[in-house]
C-alpha positions as CSV (number, residue, x, y, z in Angstrom):
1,X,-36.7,51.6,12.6
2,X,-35.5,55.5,11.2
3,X,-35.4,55.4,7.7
4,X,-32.7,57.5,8.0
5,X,-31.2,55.5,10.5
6,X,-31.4,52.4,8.5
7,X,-29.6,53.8,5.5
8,X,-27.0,54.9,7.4
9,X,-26.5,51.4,9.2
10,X,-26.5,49.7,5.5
11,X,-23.8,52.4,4.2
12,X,-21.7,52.1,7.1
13,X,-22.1,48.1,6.6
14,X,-21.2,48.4,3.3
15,X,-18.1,50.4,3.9
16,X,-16.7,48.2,6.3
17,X,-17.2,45.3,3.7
18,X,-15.2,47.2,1.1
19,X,-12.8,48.3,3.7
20,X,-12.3,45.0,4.4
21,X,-12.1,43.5,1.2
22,X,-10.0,46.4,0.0
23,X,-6.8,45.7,2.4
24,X,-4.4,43.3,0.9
25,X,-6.5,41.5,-2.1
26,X,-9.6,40.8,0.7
27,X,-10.4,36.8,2.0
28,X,-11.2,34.5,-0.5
29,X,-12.6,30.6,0.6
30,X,-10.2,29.2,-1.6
31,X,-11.4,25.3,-0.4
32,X,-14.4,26.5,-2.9
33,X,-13.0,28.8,-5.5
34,X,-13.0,27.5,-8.7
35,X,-13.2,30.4,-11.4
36,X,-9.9,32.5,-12.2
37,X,-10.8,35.6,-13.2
38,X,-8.0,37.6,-15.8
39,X,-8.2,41.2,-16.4
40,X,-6.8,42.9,-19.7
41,X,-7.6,46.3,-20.9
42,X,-9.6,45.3,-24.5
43,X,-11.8,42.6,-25.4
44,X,-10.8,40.3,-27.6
45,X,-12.3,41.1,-31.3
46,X,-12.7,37.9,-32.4
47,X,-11.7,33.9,-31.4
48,X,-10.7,32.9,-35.0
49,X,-7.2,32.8,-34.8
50,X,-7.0,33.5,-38.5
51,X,-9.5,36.0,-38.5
52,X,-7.4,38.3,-36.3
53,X,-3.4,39.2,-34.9
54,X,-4.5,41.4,-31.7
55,X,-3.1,40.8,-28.8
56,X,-6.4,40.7,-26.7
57,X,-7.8,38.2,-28.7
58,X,-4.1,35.7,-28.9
59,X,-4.3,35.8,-25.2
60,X,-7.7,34.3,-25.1
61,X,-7.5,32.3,-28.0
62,X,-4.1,30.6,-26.4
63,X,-6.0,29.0,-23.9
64,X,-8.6,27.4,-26.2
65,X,-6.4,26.2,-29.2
66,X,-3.1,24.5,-29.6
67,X,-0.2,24.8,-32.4
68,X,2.1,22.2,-33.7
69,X,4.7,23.9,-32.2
70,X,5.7,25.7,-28.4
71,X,7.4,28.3,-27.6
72,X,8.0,28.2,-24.1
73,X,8.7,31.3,-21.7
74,X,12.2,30.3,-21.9
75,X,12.4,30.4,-25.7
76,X,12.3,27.1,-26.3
77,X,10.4,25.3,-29.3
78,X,9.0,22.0,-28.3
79,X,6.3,19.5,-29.6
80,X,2.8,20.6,-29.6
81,X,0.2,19.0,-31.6
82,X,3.3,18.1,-33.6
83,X,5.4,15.7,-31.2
84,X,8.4,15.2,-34.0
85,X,9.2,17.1,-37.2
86,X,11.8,16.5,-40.0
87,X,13.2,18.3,-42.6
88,X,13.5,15.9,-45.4
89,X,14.8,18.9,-48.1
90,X,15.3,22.6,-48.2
91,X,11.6,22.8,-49.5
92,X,10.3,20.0,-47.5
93,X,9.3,19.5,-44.0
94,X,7.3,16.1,-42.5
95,X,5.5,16.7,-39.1
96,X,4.2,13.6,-37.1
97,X,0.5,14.4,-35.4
98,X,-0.1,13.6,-32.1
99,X,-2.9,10.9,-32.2
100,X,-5.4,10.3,-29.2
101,X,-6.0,14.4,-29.1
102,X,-9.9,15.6,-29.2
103,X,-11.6,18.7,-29.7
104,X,-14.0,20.2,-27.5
105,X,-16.4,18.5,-29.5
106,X,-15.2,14.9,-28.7
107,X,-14.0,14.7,-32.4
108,X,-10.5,13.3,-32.9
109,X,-7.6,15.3,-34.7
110,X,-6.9,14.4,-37.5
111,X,-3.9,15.1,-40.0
112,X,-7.0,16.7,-42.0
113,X,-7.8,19.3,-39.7
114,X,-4.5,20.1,-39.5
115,X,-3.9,20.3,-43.7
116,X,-7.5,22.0,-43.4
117,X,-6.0,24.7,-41.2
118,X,-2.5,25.6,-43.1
119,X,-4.8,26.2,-46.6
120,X,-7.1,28.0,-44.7
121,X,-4.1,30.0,-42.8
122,X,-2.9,30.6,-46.5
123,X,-6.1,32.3,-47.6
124,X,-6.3,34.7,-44.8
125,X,-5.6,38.5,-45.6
126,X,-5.1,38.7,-41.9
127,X,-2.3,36.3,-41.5
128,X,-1.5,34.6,-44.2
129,X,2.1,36.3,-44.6
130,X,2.9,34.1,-41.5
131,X,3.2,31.2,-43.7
132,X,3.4,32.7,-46.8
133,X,6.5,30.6,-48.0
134,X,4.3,27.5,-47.3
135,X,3.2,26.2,-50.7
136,X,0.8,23.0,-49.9
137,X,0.1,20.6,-47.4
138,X,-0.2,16.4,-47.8
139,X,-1.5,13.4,-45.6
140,X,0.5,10.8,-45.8
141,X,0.6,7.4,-44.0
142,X,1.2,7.1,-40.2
143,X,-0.6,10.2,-38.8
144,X,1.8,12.4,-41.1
145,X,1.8,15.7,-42.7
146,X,4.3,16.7,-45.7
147,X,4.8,20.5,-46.0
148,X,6.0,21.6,-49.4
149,X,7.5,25.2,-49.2
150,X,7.9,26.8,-52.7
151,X,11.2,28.2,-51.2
152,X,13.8,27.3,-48.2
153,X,12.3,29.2,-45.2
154,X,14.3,29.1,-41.9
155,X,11.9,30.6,-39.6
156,X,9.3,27.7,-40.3
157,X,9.4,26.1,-37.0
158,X,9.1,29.5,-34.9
159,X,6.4,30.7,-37.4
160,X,4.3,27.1,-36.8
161,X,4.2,28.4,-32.8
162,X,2.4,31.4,-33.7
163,X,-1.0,31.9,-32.2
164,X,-3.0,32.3,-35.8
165,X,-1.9,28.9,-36.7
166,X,-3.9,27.5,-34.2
167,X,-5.9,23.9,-35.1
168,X,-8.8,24.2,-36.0
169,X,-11.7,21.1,-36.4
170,X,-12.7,21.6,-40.2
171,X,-16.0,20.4,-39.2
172,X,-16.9,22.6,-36.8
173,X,-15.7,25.6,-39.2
174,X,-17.5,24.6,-41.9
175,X,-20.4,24.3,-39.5
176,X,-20.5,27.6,-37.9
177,X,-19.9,30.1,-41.1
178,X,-19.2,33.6,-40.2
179,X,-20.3,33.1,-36.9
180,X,-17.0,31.0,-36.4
181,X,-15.2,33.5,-34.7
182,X,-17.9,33.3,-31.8
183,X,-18.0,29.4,-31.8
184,X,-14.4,28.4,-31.4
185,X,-13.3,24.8,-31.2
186,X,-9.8,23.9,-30.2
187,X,-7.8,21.3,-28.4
188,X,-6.8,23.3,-25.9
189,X,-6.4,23.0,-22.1
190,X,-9.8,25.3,-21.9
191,X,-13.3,25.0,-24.0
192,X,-15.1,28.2,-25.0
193,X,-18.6,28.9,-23.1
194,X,-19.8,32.3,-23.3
195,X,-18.8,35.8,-24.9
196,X,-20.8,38.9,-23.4
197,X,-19.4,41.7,-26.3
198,X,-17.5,44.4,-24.5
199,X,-17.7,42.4,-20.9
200,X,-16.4,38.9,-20.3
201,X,-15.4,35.7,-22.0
202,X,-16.1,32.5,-20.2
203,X,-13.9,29.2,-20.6
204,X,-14.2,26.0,-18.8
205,X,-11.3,23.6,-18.4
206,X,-11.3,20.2,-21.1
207,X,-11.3,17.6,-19.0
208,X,-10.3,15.5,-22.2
209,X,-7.0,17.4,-22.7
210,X,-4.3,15.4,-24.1
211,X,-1.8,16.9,-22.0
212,X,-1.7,17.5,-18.3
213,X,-5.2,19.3,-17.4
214,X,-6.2,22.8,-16.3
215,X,-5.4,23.1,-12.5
216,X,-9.4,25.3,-12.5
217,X,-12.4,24.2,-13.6
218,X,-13.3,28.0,-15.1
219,X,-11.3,30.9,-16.6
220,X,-13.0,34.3,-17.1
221,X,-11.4,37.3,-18.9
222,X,-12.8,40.7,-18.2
223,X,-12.7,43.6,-20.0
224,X,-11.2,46.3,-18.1
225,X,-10.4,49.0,-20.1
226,X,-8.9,51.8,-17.1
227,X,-5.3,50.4,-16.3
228,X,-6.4,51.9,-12.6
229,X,-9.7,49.9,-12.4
230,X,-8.1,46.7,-13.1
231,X,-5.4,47.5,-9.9
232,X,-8.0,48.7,-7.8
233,X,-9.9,45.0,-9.0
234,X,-6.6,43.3,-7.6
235,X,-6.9,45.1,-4.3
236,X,-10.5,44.1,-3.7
237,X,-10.2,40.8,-4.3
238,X,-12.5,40.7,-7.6
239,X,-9.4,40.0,-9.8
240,X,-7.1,37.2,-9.7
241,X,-4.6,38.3,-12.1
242,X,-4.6,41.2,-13.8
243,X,-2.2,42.2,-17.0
244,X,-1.0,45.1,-18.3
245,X,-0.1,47.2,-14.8
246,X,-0.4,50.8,-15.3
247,X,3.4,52.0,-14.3
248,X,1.5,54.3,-11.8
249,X,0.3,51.6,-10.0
250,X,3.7,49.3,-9.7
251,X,5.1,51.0,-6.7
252,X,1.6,50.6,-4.9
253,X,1.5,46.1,-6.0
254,X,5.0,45.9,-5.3
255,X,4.8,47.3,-1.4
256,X,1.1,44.9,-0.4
257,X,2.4,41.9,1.0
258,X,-0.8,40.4,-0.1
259,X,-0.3,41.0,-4.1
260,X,2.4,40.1,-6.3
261,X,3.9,41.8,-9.0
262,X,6.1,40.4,-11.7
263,X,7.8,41.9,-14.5
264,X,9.9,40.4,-17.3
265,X,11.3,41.8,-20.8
266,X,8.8,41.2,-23.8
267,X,9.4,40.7,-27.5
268,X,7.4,44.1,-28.1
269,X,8.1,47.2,-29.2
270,X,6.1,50.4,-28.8
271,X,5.9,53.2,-31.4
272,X,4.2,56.6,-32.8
273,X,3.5,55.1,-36.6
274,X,3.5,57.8,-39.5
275,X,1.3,57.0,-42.3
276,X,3.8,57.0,-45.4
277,X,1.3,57.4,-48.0
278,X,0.1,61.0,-46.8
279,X,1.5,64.3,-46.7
280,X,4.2,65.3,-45.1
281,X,4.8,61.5,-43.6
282,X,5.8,60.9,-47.2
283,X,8.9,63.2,-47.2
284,X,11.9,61.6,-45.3
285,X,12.9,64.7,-44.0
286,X,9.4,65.0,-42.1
287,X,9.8,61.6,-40.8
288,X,13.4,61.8,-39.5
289,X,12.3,65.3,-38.2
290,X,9.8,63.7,-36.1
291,X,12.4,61.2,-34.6
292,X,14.9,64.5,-33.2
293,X,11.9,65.6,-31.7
294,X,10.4,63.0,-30.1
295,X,12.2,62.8,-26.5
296,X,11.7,59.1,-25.7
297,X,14.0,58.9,-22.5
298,X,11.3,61.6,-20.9
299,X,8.4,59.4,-21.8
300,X,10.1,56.4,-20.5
301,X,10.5,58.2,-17.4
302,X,7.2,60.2,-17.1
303,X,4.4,57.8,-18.2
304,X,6.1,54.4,-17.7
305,X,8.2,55.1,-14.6
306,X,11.0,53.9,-16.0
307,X,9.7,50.5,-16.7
308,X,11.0,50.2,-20.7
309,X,14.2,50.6,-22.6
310,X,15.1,52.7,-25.5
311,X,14.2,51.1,-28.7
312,X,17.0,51.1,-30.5
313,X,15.6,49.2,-33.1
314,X,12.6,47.3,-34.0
315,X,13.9,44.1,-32.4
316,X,14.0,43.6,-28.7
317,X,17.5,42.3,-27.8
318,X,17.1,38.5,-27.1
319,X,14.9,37.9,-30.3
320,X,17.3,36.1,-32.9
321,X,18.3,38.8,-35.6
322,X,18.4,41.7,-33.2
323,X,21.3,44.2,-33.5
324,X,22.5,46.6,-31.1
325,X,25.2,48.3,-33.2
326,X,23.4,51.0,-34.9
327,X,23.1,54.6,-33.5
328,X,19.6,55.7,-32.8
329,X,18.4,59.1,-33.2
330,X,18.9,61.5,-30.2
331,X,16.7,64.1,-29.2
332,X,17.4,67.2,-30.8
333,X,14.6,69.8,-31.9
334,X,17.0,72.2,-33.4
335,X,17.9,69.4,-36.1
336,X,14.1,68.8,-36.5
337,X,13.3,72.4,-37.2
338,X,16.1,72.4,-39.9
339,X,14.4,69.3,-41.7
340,X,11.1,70.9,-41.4
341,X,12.4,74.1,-43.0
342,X,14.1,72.1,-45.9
343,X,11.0,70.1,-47.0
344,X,9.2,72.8,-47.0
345,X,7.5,73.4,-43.3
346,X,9.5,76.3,-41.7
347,X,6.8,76.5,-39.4
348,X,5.5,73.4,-38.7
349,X,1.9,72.1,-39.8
350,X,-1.4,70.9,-38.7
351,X,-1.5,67.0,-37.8
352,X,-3.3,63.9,-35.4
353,X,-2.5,61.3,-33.8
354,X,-5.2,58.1,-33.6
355,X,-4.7,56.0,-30.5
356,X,-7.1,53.0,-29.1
357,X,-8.1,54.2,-25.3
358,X,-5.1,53.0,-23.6
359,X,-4.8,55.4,-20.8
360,X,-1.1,54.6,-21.1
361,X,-1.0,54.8,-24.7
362,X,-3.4,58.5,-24.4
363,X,-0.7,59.6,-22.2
364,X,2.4,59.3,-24.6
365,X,0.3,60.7,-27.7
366,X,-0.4,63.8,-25.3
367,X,3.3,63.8,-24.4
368,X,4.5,64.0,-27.9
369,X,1.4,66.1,-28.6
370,X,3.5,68.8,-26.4
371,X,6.5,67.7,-27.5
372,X,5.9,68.3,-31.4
373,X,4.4,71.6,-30.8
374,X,7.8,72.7,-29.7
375,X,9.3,72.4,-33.2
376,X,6.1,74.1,-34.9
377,X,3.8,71.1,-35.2
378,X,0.2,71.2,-34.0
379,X,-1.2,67.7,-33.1
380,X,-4.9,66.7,-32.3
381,X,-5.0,63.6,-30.0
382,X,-7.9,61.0,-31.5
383,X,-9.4,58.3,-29.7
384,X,-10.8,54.8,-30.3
385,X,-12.3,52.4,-29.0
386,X,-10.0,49.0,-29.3
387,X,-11.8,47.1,-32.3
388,X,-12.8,50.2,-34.6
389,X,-8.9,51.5,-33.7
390,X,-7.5,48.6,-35.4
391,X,-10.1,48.9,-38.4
392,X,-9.3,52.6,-39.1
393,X,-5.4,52.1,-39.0
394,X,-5.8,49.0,-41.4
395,X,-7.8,51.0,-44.0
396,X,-5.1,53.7,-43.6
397,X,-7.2,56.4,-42.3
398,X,-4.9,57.7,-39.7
399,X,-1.9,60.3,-40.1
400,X,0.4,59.3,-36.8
401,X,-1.0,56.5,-34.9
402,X,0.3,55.1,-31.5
403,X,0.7,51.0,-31.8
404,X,3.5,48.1,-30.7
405,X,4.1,45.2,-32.5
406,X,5.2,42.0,-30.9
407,X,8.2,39.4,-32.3
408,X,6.1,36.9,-30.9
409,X,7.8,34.1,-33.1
410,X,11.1,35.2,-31.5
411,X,12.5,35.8,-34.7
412,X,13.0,38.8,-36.6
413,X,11.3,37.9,-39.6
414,X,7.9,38.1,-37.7
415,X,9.2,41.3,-36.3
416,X,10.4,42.7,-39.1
417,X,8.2,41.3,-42.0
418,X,4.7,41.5,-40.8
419,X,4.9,45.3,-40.0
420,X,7.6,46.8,-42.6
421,X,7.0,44.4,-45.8
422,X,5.8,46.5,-48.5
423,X,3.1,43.2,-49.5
424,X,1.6,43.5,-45.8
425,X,0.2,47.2,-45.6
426,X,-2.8,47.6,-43.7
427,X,-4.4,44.4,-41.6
428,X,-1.6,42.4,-42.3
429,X,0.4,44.4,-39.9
430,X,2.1,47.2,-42.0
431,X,0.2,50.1,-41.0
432,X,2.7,52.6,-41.8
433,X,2.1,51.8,-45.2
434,X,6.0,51.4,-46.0
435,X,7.7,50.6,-48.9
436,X,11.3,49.8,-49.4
437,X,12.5,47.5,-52.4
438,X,15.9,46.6,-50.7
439,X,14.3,46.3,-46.9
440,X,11.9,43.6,-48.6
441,X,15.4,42.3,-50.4
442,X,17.1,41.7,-47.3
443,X,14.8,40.5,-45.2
444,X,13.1,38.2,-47.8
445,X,16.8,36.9,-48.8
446,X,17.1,36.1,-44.9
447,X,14.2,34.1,-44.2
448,X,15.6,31.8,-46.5
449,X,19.1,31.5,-45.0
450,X,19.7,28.3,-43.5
451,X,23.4,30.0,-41.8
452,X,22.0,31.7,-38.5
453,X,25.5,34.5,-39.2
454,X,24.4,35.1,-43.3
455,X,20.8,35.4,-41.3
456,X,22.1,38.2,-38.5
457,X,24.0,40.3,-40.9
458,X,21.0,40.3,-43.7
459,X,18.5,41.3,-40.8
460,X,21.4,43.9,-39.3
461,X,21.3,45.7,-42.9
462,X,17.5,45.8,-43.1
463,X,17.3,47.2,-39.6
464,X,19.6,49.8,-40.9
465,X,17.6,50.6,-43.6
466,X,14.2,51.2,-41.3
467,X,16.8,53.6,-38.7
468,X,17.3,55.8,-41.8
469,X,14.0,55.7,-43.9
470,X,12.2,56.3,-40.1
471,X,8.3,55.0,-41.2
472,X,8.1,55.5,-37.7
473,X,9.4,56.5,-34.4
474,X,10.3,53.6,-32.2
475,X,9.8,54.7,-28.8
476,X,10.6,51.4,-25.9
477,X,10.3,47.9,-25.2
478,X,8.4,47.7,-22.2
479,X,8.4,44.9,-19.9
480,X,5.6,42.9,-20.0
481,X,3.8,42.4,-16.7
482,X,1.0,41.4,-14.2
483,X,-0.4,41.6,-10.7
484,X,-1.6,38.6,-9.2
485,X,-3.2,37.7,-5.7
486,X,-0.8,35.9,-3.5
487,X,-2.4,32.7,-3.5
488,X,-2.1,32.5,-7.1
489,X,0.6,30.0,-7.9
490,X,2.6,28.5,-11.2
491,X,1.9,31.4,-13.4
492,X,4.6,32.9,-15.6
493,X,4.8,36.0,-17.9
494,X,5.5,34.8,-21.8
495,X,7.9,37.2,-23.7
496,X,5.6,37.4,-26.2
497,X,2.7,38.3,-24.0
498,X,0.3,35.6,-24.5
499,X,0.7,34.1,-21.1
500,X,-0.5,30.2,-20.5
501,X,-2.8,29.8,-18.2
502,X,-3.4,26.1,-17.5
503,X,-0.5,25.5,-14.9
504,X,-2.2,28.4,-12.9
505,X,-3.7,26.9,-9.7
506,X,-4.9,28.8,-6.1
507,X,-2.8,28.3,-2.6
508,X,-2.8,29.7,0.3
């Protein structure tokens, strides 16, 4: 045969397979499919669930551990590894354990593991402000646990479905070291395999799961950093589901009868974080400033296609504690070139903004980058890679920063506390580096309210306080979404954007 001949042949072959495979999500035998594969844009940075509070990681972790406690997609707290709890006193809480449940490692749960996990969850710098109110745990007779809080803490129950208090086997911890956060051992509806760094993370399903099984036998996440690559992975076939849809790509899922694409409101809030601690992000004036100039309706409308809503504050609407009676900054550079001028920066200054390589995310900084430089301010756009991103804003190192945070409790102490709380700066979420005496009042006074009205008006006031002091400037809450292939049934988009994965099964 021609050489040349024969190349051509094997191009055109290949072609046609892609063509093929690249109209309407391509065939898939789904008699022998067993593996769903998940996109998200970052791997996860580690599978300790109190060694870190990213959102790539909880979504993988989610699948391997379970919490006491559930909060469901419909906002509904129900038994986990928990299946009662009672709250004997305002400082005292007893929690029956599930018995029969086993980790991946055929051991059985104990109410150990489970007092092993809340004193390690109080030791961690990562999270340990999750619990912070708790002030020891006790076995007691029956398969119990007796949590002693060293003062009344309402959002206990929501807090004890957060991700990071995930149960752990002490055994298995104490085993593995360091290296725990590679060798992760839940209860969970899926078992840990393999991690290749920067690639993939293999689970299999736990055929000894105490609830109703995994509907696969494997799960896979990819990393797919380019919003666009992970669509185009949808449209081939290689993807089953894919999260995080770049807004330019909705229109295109939406229209192929073979791909679905479903979008829901999410707990989170995006937002262009000033560092507080560094000049001029330190002067209120700059910081208000910054929030007349920012135009957030045109990024809304020019990067996410519409597919968010004005932050008005902090708090997506439907999390408990959220107010919409306050009045939000509106765009006005005029104003913000008066504020300048009056602390001292008639003609603007010299500034950056750090931002993990989100293309989404790269696109707003380089919005505002234009925008800014309309009221005198000249920005340089840095970028990250996910993992040393999170490490630089912890350590402070950034002067704006582009970031969301997630109510994922759906509460508004975990949405408030975590990233404004002057005792969290840094890892612990408060990256701003804020500082507000009566802010940490309010919101400490509320998470000790036991009326749900006293709690809304405390959390009201210390949203009001953020609005004027402006550590940052809130820009939406996006929707939180996916594509999926048609023939993937029973899965559902959590508010909170750690999406369960278990009930997930393929049909034609």
């Amino acid at each position: 045969m021609n050489i040349k001949k024969g190349a051509s042949l094997l191009i055109l072959v290949l072609s046609l397979a892609l063509a093929l495979t690249a109209c309407g999500g391509g065939e898939t035998n789904l008699e022998s499919k067993e593996d769903l594969i998940v996109a998200q844009g970052a791997d996860a940075t580690t599978l300790d669930p109190q060694a870190g509070n990213d959102q790539p990681s909880a979504r993988v972790m989610r699948q391997i551990y379970d919490t006491l406690v559930v909060l469901t997609e419909d906002m509904e707290l129900e038994p986990g590894l928990a299946e009662s709890w009672e709250q004997i006193d305002d400082l005292t809480w007893e929690f029956k354990i599930r018995e029969g449940v086993k980790f991946h490692n055929g051991d059985e749960l104990t109410p150990e593991d489970v007092k092993f996990t809340i004193e390690r969850h109080m030791e961690s710098p990562t999270v340990s402000h999750i619990l912070e109110l708790v002030k020891s745990v006790e076995v007691i007779e029956d398969n119990k646990i007796i949590m002693n809080l060293d003062e009344p803490f309402a959002a206990i129950i929501a807090h004890l479905s957060h991700g990071s208090t995930g149960i752990l086997n002490q055994k298995s911890v104490e085993e593995a070291g360091e290296d725990y956060g590679q060798r992760p051992m839940g209860t969970g509806p899926f078992k840990f395999v393999n991690w290749t760094t920067g690639d993939s993370i293999e689970l299999e399903r736990n055929d000894e799961y105490f609830g109703e099984e995994a509907k696969v036998k494997y799960l896979t996440f990819k990393n797919v950093t380019e919003g666009t690559s992970r669509t185009l992975g949808i449209e081939t076939g290689e993807i089953d589901i894919s999260y995080d849809i770049d807004p330019i790509d909705i229109k295109k899922l939406s229209e192929d009868e073979n791909l679905v694409y479903i979008s829901e409101p999410s707990f989170s809030v995006d937002y262009l974080g000033l560092n507080n601690l560094k000049e001029p992000f330190n002067d209120i004036r700059v910081r208000q400033a910054l929030n007349y100039a920012v135009n957030v309706e045109e990024i809304i409308e020019a990067v996410v296609e519409g597919d968010g809503e004005v932050a008005l504050t902090p708090l997506q609407k439907d999390v408990f504690g959220a107010t919409t009676d306050v009045k939000r900054y509106e765009y006005n550079p005029e104003k913000a070139k008066e504020l300048l001028a009056e602390a001292g920066y008639p003609d603007g200054f010299e500034t950056s903004i750090m931002t993990n390589d989100s293309g989404v995310r790269v696109r707003i900084a380089e919005l505002i980058q234009g925008q800014l430089k309309a009221i005198g301010i000249d920005t340089r756009v840095q970028t990250l890679e996910w993992g040393a991103y999170l490490d630089a804003t912890a350590r402070g190192e950034h002067e704006m920063f582009m970031l969301g945070w997630s109510a994922n409790t759906g509460d508004a102490d975990y949405g408030l506390s975590s990233p404004y709380l002057s005792e969290n700066h840094g890892e612990a979420g408060n990256r701003t580096f804020y500082s507000n005496e009566e802010f940490d009042r309010l919101v400490k006074a509320a998470s000790k309210e036991s009326d749900p009205e006293t709690r809304k008006e405390l959390y009201k006031e210390a949203q009001q306080i953020l609005l004027e002091d402006s550590p940052n400037v809130l820009l939406f809450h996006k929707m939180v979404n996916a594509g999926t292939q048609k023939y993937i049934k029973g899965f559902r988009v959590h508010p909170a954007g750690s999406h369960v994965l278990k009930n997930v099964y393929f049909e034609e």
